[in-house]
Structure formats: C-alpha cells, structure tokens
C-alpha positions as CSV (number, residue, x, y, z in Angstrom):
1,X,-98.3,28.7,-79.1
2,X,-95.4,26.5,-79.6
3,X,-96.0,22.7,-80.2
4,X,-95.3,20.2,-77.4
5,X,-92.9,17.5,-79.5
6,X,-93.5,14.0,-78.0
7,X,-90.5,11.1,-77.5
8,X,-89.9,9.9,-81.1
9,X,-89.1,6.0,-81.4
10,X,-86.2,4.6,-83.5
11,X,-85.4,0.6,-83.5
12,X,-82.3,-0.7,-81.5
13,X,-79.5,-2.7,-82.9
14,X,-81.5,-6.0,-81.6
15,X,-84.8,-5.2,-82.9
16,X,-86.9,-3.7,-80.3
17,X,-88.5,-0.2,-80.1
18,X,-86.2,2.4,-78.1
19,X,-87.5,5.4,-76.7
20,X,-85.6,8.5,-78.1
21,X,-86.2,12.1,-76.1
22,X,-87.4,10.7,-73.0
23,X,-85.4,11.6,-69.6
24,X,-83.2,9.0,-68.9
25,X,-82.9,8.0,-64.9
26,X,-80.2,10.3,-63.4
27,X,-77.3,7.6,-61.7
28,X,-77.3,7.4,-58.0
29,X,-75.2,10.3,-56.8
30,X,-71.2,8.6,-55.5
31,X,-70.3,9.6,-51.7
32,X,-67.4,11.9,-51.9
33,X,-64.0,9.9,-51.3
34,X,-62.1,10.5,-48.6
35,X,-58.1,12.0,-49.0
36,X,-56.0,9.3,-48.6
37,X,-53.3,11.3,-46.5
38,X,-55.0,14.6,-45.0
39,X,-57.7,14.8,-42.5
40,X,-60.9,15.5,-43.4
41,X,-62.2,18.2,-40.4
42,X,-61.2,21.6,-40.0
43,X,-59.7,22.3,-36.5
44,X,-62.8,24.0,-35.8
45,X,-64.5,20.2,-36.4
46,X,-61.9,18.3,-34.7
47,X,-62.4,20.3,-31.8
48,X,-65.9,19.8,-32.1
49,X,-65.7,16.3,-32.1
50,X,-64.0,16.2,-28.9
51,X,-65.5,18.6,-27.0
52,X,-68.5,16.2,-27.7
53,X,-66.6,13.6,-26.5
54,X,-65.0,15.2,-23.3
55,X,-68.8,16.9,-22.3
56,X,-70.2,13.0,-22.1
57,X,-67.5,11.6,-20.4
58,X,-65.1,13.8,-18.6
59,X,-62.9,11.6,-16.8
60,X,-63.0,8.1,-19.6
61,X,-61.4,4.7,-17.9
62,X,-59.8,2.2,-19.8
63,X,-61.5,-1.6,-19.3
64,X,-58.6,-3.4,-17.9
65,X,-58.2,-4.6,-14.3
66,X,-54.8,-3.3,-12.2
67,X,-53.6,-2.2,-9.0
68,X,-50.6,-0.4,-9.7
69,X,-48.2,0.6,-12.7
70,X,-46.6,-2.9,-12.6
71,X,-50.3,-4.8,-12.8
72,X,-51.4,-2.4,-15.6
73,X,-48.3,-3.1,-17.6
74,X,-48.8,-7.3,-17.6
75,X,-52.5,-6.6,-18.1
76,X,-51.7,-5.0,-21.5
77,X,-48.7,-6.7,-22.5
78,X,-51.4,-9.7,-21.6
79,X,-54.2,-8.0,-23.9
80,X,-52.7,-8.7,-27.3
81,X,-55.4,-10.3,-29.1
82,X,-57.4,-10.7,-26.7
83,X,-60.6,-9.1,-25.2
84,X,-60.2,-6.5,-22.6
85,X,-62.6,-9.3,-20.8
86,X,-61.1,-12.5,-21.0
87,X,-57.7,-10.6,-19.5
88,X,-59.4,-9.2,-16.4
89,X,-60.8,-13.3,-15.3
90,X,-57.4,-14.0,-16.0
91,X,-55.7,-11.8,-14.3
92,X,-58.3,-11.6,-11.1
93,X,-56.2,-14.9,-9.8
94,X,-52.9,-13.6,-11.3
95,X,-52.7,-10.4,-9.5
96,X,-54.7,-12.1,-6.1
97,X,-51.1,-13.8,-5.9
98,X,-48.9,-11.4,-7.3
99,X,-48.6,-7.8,-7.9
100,X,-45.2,-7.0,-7.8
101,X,-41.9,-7.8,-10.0
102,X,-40.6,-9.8,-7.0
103,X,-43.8,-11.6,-6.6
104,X,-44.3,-12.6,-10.2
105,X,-40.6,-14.2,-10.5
106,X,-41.3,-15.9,-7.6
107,X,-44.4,-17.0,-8.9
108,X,-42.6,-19.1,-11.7
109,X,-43.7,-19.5,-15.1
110,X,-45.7,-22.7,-14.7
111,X,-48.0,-21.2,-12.4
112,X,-48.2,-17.6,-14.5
113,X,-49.2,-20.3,-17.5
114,X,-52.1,-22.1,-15.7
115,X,-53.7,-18.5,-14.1
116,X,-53.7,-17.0,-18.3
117,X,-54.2,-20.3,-19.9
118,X,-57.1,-18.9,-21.5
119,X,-56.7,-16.3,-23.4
120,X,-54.5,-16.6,-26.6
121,X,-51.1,-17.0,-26.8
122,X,-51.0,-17.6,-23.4
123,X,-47.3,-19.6,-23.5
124,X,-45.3,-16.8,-24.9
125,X,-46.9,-14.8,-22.9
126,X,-46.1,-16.3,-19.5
127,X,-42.7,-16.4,-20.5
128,X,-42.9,-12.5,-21.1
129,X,-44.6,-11.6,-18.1
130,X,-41.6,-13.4,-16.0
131,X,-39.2,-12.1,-18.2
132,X,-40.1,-8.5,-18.1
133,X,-40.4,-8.7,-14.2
134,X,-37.0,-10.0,-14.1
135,X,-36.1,-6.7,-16.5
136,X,-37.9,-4.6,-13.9
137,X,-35.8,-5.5,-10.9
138,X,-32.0,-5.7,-12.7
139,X,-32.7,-2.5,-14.5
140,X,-35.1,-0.4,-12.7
141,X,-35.1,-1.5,-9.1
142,X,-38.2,-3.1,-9.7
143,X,-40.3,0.2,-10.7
144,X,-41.9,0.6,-14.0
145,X,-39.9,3.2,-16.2
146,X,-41.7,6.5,-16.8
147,X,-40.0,6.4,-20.3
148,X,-41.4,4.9,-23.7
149,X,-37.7,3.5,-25.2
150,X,-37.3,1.9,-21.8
151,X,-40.9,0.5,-21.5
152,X,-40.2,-0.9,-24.9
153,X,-37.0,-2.7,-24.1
154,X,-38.6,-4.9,-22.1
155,X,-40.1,-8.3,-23.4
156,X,-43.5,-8.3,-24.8
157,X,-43.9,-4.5,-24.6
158,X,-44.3,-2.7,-28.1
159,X,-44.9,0.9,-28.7
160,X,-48.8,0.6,-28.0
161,X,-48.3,-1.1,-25.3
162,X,-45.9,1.5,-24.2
163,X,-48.1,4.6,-24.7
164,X,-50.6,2.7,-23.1
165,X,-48.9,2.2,-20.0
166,X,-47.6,6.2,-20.4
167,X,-50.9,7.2,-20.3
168,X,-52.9,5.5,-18.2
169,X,-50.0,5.1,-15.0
170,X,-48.5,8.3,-15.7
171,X,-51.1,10.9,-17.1
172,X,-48.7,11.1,-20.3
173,X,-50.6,12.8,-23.2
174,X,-49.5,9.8,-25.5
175,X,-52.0,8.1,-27.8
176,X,-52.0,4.1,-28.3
177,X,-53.1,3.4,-31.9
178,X,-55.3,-0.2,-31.3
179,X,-57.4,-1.7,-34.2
180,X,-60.4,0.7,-33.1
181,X,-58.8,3.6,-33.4
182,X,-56.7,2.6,-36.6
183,X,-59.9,1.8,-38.1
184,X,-61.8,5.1,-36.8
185,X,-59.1,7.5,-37.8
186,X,-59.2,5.9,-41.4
187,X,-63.1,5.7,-41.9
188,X,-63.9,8.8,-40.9
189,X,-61.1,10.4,-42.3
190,X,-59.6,12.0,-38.9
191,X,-56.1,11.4,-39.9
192,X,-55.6,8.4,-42.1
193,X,-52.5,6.7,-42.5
194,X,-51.0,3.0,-43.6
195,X,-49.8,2.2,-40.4
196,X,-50.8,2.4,-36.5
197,X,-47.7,4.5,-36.5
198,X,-48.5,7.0,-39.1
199,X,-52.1,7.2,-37.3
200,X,-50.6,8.0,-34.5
201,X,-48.3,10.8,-35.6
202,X,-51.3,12.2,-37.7
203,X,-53.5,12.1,-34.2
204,X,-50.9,13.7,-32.7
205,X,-51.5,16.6,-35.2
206,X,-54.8,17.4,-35.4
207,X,-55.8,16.6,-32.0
208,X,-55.8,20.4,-29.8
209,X,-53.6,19.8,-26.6
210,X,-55.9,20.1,-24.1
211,X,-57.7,16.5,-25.5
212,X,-54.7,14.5,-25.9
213,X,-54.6,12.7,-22.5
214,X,-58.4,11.3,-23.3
215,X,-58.5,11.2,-27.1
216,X,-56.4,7.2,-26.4
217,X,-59.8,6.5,-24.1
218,X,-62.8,8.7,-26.4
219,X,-61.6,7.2,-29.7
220,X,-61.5,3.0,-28.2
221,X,-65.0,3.7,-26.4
222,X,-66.3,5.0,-29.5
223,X,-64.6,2.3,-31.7
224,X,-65.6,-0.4,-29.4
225,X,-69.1,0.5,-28.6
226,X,-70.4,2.8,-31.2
227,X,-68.3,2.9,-34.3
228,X,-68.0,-1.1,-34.8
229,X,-66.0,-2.5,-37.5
230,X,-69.1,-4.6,-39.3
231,X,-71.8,-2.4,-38.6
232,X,-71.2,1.3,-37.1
233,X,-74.4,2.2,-35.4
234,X,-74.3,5.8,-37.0
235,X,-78.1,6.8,-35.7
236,X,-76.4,6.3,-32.1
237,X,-73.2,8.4,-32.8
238,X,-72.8,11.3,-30.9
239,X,-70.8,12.9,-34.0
240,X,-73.2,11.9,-36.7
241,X,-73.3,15.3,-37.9
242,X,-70.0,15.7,-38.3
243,X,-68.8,12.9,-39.1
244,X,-67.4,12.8,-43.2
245,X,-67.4,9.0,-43.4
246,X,-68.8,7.7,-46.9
247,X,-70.7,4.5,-45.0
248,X,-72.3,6.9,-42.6
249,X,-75.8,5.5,-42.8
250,X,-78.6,7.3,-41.0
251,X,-82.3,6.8,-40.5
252,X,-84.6,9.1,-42.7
C-alpha cells in the first residue's frame, strides 16, 4: 500500500512557515472578451434574437409625439439630448399651434423659443426648427423629402435624425444608431464599432432583411428599458440566453 505523503513546510523569505504541496486556490475564471470588430452571434443567433424581439412586439412605436412627416421631423431634430418626454410636453403646445412649414414660419422664432424653452439647447434649436421650415417650402414645396442627403441638408438634421425620420414617416428599412443602441451593439457584441456610423453599417450586416424596419425600435426599447447603461437588468432580458456580453449577470 503506497504511503499517503503529507504537505511538507519550508520557511519563507520573511520568516513565517509556508505550506509546500498543498493545493493552492484555482483564480477566478476571466469572461471571455469580446472581438473588437466582428460580431459575436452566428446568423442563426441574430436571428434568434430578433425573432424574440418581433414575437413580443410585432408592430414597436417609437415614444415621440407627431401628426405628420413634418411634426415628426421637428420632434427629433428637437430630441437631441433630450428625453423622448420632455419633447412631447414641449411640443403638445408647439404642434397645437403649428403643424405645418407654413405654420411654423409664421409662428416666428420668439414664440417657437418660449413653447421648447425647456428642454436643452432650446435657442439653437428654435432657430433650426424655423430655419428648416423655411428649407421645406423653397426647396420642397413644403413636403418633407423622402431622401436621406436631402433630409440632411436641412438645419439641425444629421444622419440619425435622417434615418429616423426615413423610418418612421416612410417605412424605410434604415436604422438610427442613438446612444442605446451604440451602446447595445458594443456590449453585447452584436456588431461593434468606434463610431454610430460604423454601428450602423455593421447592423446593417448582420441584421436578416425581413427585421430591418423594427430592429431601429427593438434595439432603443431594449436599450431604454431593459439593457440600461448603469445597471442592465439581465434576469429581465428576453435574450439572456443568448446574449455573449461579459457583464451579463444573472440570478443563481
């Protein structure tokens, strides 16, 4: 029968007794890293993840207030940095007076400036809101262009806002990269990128067709409500099982 050997002792450099032979605690084990520049999911997962998405809500809404084209396109020109609920009590008096190009020129800065004074920026943005209505009527006869180089010539609109405005008045498959989804897309590893731009060509990707008019609305929701920059609340993720995020946290 073969001898058991206990742990032997030997003394440290400072002195005290060490333990030599015994098991050592193994290091907690690191999250794999996500690539920096390919997604994570197979297009059998990304599929997965928004077939989740479109079986819980079919037809997704974005949050803003409008009554037409023209009304969405000030409400998001009017939601940089700002919350999608200061803009609508804003806008509730703004658009009561004016819904139209014609009717927001006439309106006059001034009064534009005292319906948004409170959300952010509001001065610069007054002066867009008149400005781009003005664009509207010499340019377009007063319509809002169906085109994202035209939408973006006009003050105050950028490329988001653009898409936005694509998507939402004209059922364009374009996707609007915000801070929620910049933020998803990284953290979970979807389709990172530097940039909203590079996020958005890399959505643009991996994301099957017959998603793309939603994804813009699925991924904000999720981003907004679920997903949260400080604190994701992974146990109420509806893709917890899929999802490849290294500060996924769920209960045991």
């Amino acid at each position: 029968m073969a001898e058991s050997k206990s742990p032997t002792r030997s003394t440290s450099p400072n002195g005290k007794k060490a333990v030599v032979g015994a098991a050592s605690a193994a290091p907690p084990a690191r999250r794999k890293s996500l690539s920096k520049t390919r997604s994570a999911y197979t297009k059998a997962e990304v599929e997965a993840i928004f077939a989740r998405f479109e079986a819980r809500d079919p037809e997704p809404r974005g949050e803003l207030l409008y009554v037409n084209p023209f009304t969405l396109l000030v409400a998001v020109v009017l939601s940089a940095q700002a919350t999608d609920v200061g803009v609508n009590k804003a806008t509730r008096g703004l658009f009561a007076e004016a819904t139209t190009p014609q009717a927001m020129v006439a309106l006059g800065e001034d009064r534009v400036r005292e319906h948004i004074r409170t959300i952010g920026l509001y001065r610069n943005k007054a002066k867009n809101v008149v400005a781009l209505s003005r664009a509207l009527i010499s340019e377009h006869d007063g319509e809002v262009p169906r085109d994202r180089e035209a939408l973006q010539a006009l003050p105050g609109v950028g490329r988001k806002t653009a898409n936005v405005v694509l998507n939402i008045a004209f059922g364009e498959p374009t996707i609007a990269v915000d801070t929620h989804i910049f933020r998803i897309a990284n953290r979970i590893g979807l389709a990172p990128g530097k940039t909203p731009d590079a996020v958005e060509t890399h959505l643009e990707k991996v994301i099957p067709a017959r998603f793309k008019e939603h994804a813009h609305h699925w991924l904000i929701l999720h981003g907004r409500y679920v997903c949260k920059a400080r604190k994701p609340e992974c146990t109420a993720c509806l893709i917890a099982d899929l999802c490849k995020s290294p500060e996924k946290t769920l209960a045991a």
